[in-house]
MIMIRO-251357 format. One line per field, with one value per residue (C-alpha): residue number from 1; residue in three letters; y, x, z. Coordinates in steps of 0.25 Angstrom, whole numbers, plus 5000, padded with zeros to 4 digits. Each point is the difference from the previous one (the first is absolute). Layout:
<rs>
seq <- c(NUM,...)
type <- c(Ala,...)
c2 <- c(Y,...)
c1 <- c(X,...)
c3 <- c(Z,...)
</rs>
This chain:
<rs>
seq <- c(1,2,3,4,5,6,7,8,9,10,11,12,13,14,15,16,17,18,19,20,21,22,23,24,25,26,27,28,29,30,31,32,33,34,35,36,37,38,39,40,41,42,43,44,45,46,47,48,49,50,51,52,53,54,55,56,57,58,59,60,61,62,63,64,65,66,67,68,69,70,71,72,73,74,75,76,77,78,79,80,81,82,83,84,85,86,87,88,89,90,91,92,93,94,95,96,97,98,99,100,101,102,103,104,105,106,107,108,109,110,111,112,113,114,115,116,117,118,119,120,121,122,123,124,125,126,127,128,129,130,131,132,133,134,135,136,137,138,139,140,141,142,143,144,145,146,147,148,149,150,151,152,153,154,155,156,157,158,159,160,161,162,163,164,165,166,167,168,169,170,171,172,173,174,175,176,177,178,179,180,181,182,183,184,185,186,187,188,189,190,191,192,193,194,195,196,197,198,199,200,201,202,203,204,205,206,207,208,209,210,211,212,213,214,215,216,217,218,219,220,221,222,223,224,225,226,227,228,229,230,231,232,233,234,235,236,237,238,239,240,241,242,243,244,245,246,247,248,249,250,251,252,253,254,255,256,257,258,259,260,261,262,263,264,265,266,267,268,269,270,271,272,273,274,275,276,277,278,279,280,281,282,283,284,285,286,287,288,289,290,291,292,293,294,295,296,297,298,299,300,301,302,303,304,305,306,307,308,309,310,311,312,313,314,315,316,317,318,319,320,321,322,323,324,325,326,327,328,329,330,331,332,333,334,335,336,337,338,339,340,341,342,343,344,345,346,347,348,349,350,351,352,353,354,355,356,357,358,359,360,361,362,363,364,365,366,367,368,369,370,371,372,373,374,375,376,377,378,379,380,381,382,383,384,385,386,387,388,389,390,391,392,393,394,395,396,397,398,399,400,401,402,403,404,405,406,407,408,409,410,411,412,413,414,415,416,417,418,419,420,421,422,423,424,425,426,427,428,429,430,431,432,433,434,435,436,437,438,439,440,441,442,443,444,445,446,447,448,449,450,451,452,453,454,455,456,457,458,459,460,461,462,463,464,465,466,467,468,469,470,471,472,473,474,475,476,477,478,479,480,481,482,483,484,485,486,487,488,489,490,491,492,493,494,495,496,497,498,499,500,501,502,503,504,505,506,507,508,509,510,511,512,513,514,515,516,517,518,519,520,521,522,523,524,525,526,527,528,529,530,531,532,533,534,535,536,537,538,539,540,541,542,543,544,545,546,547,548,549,550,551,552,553,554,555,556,557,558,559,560,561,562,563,564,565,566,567,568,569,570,571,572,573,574,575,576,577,578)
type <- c(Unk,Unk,Unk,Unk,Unk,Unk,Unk,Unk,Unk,Unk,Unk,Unk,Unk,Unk,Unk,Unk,Unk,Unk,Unk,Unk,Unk,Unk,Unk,Unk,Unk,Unk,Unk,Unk,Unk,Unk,Unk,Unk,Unk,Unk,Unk,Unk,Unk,Unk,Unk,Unk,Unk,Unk,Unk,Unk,Unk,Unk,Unk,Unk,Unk,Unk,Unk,Unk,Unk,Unk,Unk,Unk,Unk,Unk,Unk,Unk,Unk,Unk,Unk,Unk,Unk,Unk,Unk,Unk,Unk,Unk,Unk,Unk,Unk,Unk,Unk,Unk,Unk,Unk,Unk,Unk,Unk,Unk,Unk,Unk,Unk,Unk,Unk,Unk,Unk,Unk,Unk,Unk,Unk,Unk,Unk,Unk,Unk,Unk,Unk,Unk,Unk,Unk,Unk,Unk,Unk,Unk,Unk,Unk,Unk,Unk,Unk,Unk,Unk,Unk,Unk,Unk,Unk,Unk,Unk,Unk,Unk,Unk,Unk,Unk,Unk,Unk,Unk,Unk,Unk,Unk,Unk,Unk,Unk,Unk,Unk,Unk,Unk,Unk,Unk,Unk,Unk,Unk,Unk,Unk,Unk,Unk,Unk,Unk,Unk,Unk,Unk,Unk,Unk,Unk,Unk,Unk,Unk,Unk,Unk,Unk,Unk,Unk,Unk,Unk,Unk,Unk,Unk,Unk,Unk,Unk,Unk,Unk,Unk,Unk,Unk,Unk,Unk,Unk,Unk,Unk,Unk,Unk,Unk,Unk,Unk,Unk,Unk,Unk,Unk,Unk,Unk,Unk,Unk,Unk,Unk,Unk,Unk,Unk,Unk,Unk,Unk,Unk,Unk,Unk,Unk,Unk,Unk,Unk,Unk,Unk,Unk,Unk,Unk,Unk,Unk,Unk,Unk,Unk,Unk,Unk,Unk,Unk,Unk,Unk,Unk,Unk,Unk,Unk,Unk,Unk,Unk,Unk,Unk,Unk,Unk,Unk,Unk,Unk,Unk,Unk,Unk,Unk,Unk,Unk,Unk,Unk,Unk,Unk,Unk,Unk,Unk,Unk,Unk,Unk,Unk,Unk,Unk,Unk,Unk,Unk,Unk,Unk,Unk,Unk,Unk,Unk,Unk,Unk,Unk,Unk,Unk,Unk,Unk,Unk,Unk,Unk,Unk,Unk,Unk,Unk,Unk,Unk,Unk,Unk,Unk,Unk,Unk,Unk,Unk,Unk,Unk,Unk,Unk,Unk,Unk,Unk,Unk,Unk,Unk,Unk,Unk,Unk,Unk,Unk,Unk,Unk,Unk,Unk,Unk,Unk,Unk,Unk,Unk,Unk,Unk,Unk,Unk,Unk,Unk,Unk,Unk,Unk,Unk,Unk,Unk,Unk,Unk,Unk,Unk,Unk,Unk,Unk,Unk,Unk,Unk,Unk,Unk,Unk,Unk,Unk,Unk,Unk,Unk,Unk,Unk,Unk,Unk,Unk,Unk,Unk,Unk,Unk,Unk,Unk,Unk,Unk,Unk,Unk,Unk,Unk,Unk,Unk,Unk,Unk,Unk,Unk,Unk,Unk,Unk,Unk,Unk,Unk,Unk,Unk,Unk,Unk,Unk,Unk,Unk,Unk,Unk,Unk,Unk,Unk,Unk,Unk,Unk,Unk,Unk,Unk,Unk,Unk,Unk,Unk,Unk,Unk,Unk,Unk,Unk,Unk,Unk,Unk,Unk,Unk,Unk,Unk,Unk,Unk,Unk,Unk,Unk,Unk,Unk,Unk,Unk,Unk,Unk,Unk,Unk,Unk,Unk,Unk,Unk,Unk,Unk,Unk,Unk,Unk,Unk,Unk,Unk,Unk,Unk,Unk,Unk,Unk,Unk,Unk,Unk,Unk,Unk,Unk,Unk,Unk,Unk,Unk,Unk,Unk,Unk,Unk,Unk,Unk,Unk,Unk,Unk,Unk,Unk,Unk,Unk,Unk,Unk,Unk,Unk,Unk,Unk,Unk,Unk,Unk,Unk,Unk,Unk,Unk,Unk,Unk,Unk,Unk,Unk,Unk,Unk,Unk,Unk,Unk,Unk,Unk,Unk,Unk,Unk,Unk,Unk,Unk,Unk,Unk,Unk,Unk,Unk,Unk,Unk,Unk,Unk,Unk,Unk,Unk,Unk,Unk,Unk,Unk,Unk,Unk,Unk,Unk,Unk,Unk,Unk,Unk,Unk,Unk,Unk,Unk,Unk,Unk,Unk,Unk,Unk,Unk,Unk,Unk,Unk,Unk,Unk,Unk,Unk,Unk,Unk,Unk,Unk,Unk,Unk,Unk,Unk,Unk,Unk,Unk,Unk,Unk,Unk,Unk,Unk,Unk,Unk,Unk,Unk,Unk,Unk,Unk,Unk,Unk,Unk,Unk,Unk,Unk,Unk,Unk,Unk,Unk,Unk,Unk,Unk,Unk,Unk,Unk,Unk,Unk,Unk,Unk,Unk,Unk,Unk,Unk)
c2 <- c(4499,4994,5010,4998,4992,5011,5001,5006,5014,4996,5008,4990,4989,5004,5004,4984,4995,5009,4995,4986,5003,5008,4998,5004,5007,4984,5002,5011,4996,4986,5005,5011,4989,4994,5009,5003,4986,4999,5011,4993,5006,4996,5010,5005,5010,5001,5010,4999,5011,4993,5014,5006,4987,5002,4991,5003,4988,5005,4991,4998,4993,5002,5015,5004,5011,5012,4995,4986,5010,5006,4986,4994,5002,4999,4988,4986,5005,4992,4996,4985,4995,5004,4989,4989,4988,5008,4995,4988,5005,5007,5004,5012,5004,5008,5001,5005,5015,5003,5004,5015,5003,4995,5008,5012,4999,4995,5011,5011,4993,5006,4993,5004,4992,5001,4990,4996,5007,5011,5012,5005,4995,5004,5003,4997,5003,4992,5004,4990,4995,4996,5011,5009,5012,5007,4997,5004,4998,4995,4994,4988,4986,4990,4993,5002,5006,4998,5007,4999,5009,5002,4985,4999,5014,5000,4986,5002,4988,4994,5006,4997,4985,4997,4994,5008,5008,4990,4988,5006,5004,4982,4998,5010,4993,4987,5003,5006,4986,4990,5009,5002,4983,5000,5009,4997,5009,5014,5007,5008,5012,5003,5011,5005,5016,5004,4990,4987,4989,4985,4997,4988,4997,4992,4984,4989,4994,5002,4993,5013,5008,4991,4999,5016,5001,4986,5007,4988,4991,5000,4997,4985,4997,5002,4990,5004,4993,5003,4988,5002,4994,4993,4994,4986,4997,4994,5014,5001,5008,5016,5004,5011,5002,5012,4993,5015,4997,4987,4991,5002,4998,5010,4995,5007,4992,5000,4989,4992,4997,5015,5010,4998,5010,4999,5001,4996,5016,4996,4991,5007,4999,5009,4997,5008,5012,5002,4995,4992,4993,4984,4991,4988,5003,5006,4987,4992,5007,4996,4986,4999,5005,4992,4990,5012,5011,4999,5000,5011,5008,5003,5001,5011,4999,5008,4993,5008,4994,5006,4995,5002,5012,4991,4990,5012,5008,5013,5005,4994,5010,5016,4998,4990,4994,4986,4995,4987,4991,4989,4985,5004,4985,4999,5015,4992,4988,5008,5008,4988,4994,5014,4999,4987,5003,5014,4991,4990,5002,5005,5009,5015,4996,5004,5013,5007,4992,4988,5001,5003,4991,4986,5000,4994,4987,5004,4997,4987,5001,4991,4993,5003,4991,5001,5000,4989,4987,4993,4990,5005,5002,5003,4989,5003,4999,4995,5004,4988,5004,5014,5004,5010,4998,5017,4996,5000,5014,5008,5007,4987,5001,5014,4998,5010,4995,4998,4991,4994,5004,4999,4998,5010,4995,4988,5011,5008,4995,5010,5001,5006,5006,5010,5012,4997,4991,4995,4994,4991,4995,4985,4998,5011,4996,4984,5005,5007,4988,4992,5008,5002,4985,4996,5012,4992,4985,5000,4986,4993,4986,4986,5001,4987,4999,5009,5013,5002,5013,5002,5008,5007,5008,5001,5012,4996,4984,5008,5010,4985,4994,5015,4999,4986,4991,4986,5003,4988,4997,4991,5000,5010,5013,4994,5002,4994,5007,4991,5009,5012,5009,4992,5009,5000,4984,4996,5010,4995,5015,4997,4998,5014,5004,4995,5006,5014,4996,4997,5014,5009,5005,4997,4991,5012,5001,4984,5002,5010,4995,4984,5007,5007,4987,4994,5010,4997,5007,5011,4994,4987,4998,4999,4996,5010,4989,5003,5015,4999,4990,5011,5012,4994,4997,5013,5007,4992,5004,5010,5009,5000,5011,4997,4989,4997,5009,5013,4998,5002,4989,5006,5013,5005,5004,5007,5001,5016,5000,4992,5008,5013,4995,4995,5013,4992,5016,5004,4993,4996,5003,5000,4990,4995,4996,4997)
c1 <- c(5636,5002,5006,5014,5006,5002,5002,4991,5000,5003,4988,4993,5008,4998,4985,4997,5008,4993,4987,5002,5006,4989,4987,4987,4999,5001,5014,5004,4996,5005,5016,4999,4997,5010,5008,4996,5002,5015,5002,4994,4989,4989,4990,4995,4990,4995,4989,4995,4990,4996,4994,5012,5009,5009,5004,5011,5006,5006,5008,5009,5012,5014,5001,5008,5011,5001,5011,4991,4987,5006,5004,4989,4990,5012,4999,5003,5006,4999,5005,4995,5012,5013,5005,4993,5004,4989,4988,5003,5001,4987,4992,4995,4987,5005,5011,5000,5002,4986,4988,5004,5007,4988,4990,5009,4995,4986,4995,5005,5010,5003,5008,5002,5009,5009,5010,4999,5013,4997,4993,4993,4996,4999,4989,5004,4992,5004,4998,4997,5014,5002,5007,4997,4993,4998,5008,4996,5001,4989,4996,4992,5002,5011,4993,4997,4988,4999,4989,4998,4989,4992,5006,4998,4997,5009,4995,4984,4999,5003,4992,4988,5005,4998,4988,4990,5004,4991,5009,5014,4996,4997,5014,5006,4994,5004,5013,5000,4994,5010,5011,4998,4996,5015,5005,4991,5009,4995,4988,4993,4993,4993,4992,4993,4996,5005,4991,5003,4998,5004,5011,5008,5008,5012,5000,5009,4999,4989,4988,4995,5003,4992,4988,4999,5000,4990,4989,4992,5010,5004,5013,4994,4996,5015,5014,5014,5012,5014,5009,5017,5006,4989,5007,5005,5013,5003,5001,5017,5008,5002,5014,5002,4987,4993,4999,4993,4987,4996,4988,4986,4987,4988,4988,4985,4988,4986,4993,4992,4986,5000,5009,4997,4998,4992,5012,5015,5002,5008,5009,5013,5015,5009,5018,5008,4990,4993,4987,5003,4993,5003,4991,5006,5000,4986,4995,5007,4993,4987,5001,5005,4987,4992,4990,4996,4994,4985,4998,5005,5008,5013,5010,5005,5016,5013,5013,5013,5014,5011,5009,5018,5002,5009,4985,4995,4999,4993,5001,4989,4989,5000,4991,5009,4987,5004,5015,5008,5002,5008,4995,4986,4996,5006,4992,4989,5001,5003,4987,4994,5003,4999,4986,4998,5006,4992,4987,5002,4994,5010,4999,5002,4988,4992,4996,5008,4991,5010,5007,4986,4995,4994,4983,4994,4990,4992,4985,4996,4992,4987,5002,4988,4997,5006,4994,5008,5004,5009,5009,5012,5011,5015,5007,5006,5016,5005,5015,5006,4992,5004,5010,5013,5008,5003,5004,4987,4996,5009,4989,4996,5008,4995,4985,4992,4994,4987,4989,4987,4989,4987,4992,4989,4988,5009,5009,5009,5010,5003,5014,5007,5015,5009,4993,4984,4994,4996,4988,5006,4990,5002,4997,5010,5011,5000,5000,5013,5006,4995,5003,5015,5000,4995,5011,5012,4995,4988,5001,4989,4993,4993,4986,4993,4990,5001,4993,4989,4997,4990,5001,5014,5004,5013,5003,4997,5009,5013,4999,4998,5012,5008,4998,5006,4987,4998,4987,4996,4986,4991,4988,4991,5003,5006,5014,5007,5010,5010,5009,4996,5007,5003,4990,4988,5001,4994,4989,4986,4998,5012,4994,4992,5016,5007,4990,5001,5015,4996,4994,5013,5012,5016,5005,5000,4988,4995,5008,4991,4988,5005,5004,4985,4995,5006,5000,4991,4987,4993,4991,5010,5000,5015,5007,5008,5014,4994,4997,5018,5004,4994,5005,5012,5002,4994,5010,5013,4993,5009,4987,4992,4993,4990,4994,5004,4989,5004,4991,5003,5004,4999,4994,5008,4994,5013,4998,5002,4989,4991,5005,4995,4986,4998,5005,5011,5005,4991,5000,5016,5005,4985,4996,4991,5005,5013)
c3 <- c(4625,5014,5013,5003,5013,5009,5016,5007,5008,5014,5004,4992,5007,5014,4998,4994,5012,5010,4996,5002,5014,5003,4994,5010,5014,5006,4994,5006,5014,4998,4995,5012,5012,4996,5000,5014,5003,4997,5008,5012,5000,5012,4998,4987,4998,4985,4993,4986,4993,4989,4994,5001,4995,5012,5010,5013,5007,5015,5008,5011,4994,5001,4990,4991,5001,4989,4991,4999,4997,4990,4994,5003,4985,4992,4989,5005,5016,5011,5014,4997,4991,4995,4991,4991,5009,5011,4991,5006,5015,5000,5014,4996,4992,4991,4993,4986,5005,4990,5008,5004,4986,4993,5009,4998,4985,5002,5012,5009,5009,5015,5010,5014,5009,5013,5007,5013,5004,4993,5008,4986,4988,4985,4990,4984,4988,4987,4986,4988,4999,5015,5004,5013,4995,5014,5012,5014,5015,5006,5016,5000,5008,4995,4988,4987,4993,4985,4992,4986,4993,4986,4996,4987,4996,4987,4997,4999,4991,5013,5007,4991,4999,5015,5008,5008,5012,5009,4993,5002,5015,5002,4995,5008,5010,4996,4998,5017,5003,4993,5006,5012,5001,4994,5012,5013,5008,4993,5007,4987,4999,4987,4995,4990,4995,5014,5006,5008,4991,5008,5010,5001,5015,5001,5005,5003,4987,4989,5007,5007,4986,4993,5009,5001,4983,4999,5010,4998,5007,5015,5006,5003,4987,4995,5004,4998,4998,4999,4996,4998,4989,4996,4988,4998,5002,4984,4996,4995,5009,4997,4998,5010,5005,5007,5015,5001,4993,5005,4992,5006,4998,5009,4997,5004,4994,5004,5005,4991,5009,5003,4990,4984,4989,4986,4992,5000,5004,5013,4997,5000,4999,5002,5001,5007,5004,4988,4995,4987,4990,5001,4992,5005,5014,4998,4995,5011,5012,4991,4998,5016,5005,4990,5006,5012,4994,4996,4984,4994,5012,4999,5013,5007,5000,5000,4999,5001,4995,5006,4991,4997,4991,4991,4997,4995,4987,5002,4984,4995,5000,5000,5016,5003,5002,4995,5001,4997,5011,5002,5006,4997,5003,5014,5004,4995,5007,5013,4998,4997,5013,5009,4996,5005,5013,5002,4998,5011,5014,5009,5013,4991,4994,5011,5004,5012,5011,5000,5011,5008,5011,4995,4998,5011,4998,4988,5003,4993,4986,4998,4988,4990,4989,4987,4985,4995,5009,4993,5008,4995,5011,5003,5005,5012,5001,5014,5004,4994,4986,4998,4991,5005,4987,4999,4986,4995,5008,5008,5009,5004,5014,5000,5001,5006,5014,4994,5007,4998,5008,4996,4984,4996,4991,4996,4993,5006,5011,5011,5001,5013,5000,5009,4994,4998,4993,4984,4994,4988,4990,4998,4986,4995,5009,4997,4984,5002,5008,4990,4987,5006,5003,4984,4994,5009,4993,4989,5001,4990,5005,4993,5002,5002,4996,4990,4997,4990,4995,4988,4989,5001,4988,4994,5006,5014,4997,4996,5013,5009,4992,5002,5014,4999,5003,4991,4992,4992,4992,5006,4991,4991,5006,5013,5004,5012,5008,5008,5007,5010,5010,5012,5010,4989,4998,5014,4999,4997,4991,4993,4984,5003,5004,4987,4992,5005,4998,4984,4998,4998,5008,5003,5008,5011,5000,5000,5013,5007,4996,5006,5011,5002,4996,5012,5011,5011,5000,5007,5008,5003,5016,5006,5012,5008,4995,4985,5002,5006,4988,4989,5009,5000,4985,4996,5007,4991,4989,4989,4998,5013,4998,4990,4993,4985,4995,5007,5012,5014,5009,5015,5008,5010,5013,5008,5015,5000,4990,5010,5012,4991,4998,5015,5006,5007,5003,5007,5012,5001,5014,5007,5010,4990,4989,4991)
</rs>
């Protein structure tokens, strides 16, 4: 016979609920630093023993009085919210009133806390139930101190469930790192088994949190951005809305040609200081970056919506580590474009040399010859030639000061600016102006005469016709092609182009191989006005940092980095030298 419906025991109850809030030692330093962080928290010490399944959050927040201690583990209490219309006024991050009650029931709970006004402060032990167990005076400096012991000890299924010291130790980690990106004004201390484990020190914004967590990346390599209101104005009007929490958008990415990872691992989003998982934003930041990475790397990006509570709905996941949010396409379209903006040149871009004094003449380069010497050139645009319409890029007034100097090996063109000096690669730079130019307008020409190619296969005619070329049959195992991109029709190489453009691929990446097809050569002689002209249009470019394949574009010399290596120092202020 079937059990009877019955309700459960509410230790039952309160022990299910417990272990969903709390469910490893990353959880219990996550739900505790955030606490921390609602009470304004700007230095947080935290040590975990993982033998010992304890972990103690310090911080020096606002504190807690005795009445609020003693109320503090009860079920479902909180200072966050009162009534049910809050959930929609949210600026907190938490607000459930769970974590201390549930670590009440999952480990030995201690909490030691003090005012700011007050001269001393109180120590309070909780039972099982949330209720203090042992109440005492204590003197310690205005904060709190949170320590929960033996988690899990009347749950050892848990316990035995959960992965290896080493691997909760990482998310422990992990979970410090997301935060403390979230919260850029937090120094960290961490330790672990009484011993210093990492420290994290406070920034302006995120871009020096995440260089000091990515050690592989350096200030330079990363750009950050921070846009107001990025959202489009079509968006309905809020009734009574929270003129408080304004819309923006921070933004800290890596640059492609110098700051990429193996796997989509740091690519992150995270709304209204917390770390969240987005798989539409996530893929956005992806495709934005596509066509300047090198195969199979993956960009280094952290975007943070600060977004109206009244968009959001927080009760989707126990974490709260993914939420509901409202006009998910105008975010995406807002990162979309924030990320185009971070990846132009602009003055930021460059190292903290900027405002130095201009290079002098750079000695002049002998040209060597190149490998190749194909007469391929840049036509050279005169002032009445060159376009201004800021519609079609609006960095274009913006331009970096860069001018041509001098070409090495019939390859790179030196470049001097206010802050050094770069050696561009020709080849690279003319494909992205080239690929750029073909994604604006693919625009498909007749061919006359007419290519033959021999021996196409099926497979090889529909991707021709995908791409929209006119393939036609001209005789046994012959096929003419009567249409072509406009920059391969004039080329004497063009039937070698259109059948590598037969052999497989989207219309994307037709595009890049056109665009390499048709970029000048290494090796290819220019004139100081064509080394300008490619400058120039290099410069307008939306990804001018690396070619479509992922490669680098440029070299950057800085002046300081020359004063360095010449021992400028030494002799500034002698007779002999400056």
């Amino acid at each position: 016979m079937a059990p009877r419906i019955q309700t459960l025991p509410l230790e039952v109850v309160h022990l299910i609920a417990a272990g969903e809030v709390i469910d490893s030692l990353a959880a219990v330093v996550r739900e505790l630093v955030e606490n921390a962080l609602d009470a304004g928290a700007t230095r947080i010490a935290i040590a975990v023993c993982p033998e010992q399944w304890r972990v103690r959050v310090a911080d020096n927040g606002a504190g807690m009085d005795l009445a609020d201690l003693k109320q503090a583990a009860t079920p479902h209490s909180t200072s966050k919210i009162q009534a049910s219309e809050d959930l929609w006024k949210i600026t907190s991050l938490g607000f459930r009133g769970e974590a201390l009650h549930s670590l009440a029931q999952l480990a030995e709970l201690e909490v030691l806390s003090r005012l700011h006004s007050n001269q001393a402060g109180w120590q309070v032990s909780y039972n099982t139930q949330g209720e203090p167990a042992r109440v005492e005076p204590v003197a310690i400096a205005p904060g709190t101190v949170v320590t929960a012991s033996n988690l899990f000890g009347i749950w050892p299924a848990r316990r035995e469930g959960l992965p290896s010291p080493a691997q909760q130790l990482r998310a422990i980690q992990l979970t410090i790192h997301q935060i403390a990106l979230c919260h850029p004004h937090v120094t960290w201390q961490v330790e672990q088994s009484d011993r210093p484990w990492f420290s994290i020190w406070s920034g302006e914004d995120a871009k020096p949190v995440l260089a000091q967590i990515l050690r592989s990346s350096h200030l330079s390599d990363l750009h950050a951005l921070a846009i107001a209101s990025p959202r489009t104005a079509t968006i309905p009007e809020i009734p009574n809305p929270d003129t408080s929490n304004p819309e923006k958008l921070q933004l800290v990415l890596g640059l492609p040609d110098r700051c990429h990872r193996r796997r989509p691992d740091w690519v992150r989003v995270a709304i209204n200081g917390r770390i969240v998982k987005a798989p539409e934003l996530e893929q956005t930041i992806l495709a934005a970056f596509r066509r300047t990475l090198p195969r199979d790397r993956y960009p280094v990006c952290f975007a943070h919506l600060q977004v109206p509570p009244n968009h959001i709905d927080w009760n989707r996941h126990p974490a709260k580590a993914e939420v509901y949010l409202h006009h998910l396409s105008d975010w995406q379209e807002a990162v979309t474009q924030a990320i185009a903006q971070a990846l132009h040149f602009s003055p930021t871009q460059l190292t903290e040399s900027y405002h130095s004094e201009r290079v002098g003449q750079l000695l002049k380069v002998a040209e060597a010859d190149g490998v190749y010497q194909v007469s391929r050139t840049i036509p050279v645009e005169t002032e009445t030639t060159v376009t201004t319409d800021d519609s079609i890029n609006p960095t274009v007034t913006n331009l970096l000061e860069l001018r041509a100097v001098a070409q090495v090996s019939n390859t790179y063109i030196v470049a001097e600016h206010p802050a050094g000096m770069w050696l561009v690669e020709q080849h690279i730079a003319h494909e992205r102006v080239l690929y750029e130019q073909l994604c604006d307008r693919w625009h498909l020409v007749p061919l006359e005469p007419p290519v033959i190619l021999n021996n196409l296969s099926a497979p090889q005619r529909k991707q021709l016709q995908r791409l929209g070329l006119e393939v036609e049959p001209f005789g046994e195992k012959l096929w003419a092609i009567r249409t072509a991109p406009d920059l391969l029709g004039q080329r004497e190489d063009c039937p070698a182009a259109l059948w590598e453009l037969s052999l497989g691929g989207d219309l994307e990446s037709a595009l890049v191989a056109t665009a390499c097809r048709s970029a000048i050569r290494n090796g290819t002689p220019l004139t100081l006005p064509e080394m300008q002209t490619l400058l120039d249009q290099w410069q307008q470019t939306h990804r001018p940092h690396t070619c479509p394949h992922g490669r680098p574009i440029y070299l950057s010399l800085e002046e300081t980095a020359l004063s360095r290596f010449f021992r400028r120092h030494w002799v500034i202020g002698k007779s002999h030298g400056i």
